[in-house]
N, C-alpha and C positions, 0 to 999 in steps of 0.2 A: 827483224824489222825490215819493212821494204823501203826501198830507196823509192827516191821522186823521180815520176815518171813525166815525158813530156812528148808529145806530137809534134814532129821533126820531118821534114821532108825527104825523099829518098831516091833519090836515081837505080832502076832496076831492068830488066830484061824481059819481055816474055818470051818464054822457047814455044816449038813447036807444039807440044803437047799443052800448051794454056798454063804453064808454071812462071810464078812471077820468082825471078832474081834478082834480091838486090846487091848491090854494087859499092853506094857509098853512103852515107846518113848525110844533111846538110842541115845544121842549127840554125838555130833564128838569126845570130849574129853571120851568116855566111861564111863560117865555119865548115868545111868538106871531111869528113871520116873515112876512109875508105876501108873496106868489109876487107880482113885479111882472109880469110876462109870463115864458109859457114858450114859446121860442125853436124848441127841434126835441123831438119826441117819438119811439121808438124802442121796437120790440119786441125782447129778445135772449133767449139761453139760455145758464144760465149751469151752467157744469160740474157744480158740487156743489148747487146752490139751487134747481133749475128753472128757471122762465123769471120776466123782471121785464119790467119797463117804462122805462128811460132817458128822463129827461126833463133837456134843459141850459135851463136857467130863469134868469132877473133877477129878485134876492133883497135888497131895501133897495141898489139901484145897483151888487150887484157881480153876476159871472156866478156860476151854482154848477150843480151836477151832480148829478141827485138820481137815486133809485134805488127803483121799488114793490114790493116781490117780492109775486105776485099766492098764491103759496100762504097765506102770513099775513098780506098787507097790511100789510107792515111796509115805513118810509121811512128810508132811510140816506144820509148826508145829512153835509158838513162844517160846523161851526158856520157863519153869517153872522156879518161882523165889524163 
């Protein structure tokens, strides 16, 4: 079963070569996450969305699964617990 997903805001980087990093997740409530390491990075396309970014990251010790979409730079993302 898959967990609930939510559009969260996300402070990131871009390097020289045009790659976004992100850095910390920020919740609705002003809640700051900050990305312990991200683990694999991943170009996809996705049916209805265009194309995103897949990143499987360590987020305060646990694993989590995040998501860029590069059309609006929005991050989706399950809470950290």
């Amino acid at each position: 079963m898959r967990g609930y997903r939510h559009d969260v805001g996300m402070i990131a980087v871009w390097d020289r070569r045009g790659h976004l990093t992100p850095l910390s997740l920020i919740w609705d409530d002003g809640t700051r996450y900050r990305i312990d390491a991200i683990l694999e990075r991943r170009e996809v396309v996705l049916e209805h969305e265009g194309s995103a970014v897949c990143y499987r990251c360590r987020i305060a010790g646990t694993m989590r699964r995040i998501r860029a979409r590069s059309r609006n730079l929005t991050c989706r993302s399950r809470r950290p617990k």
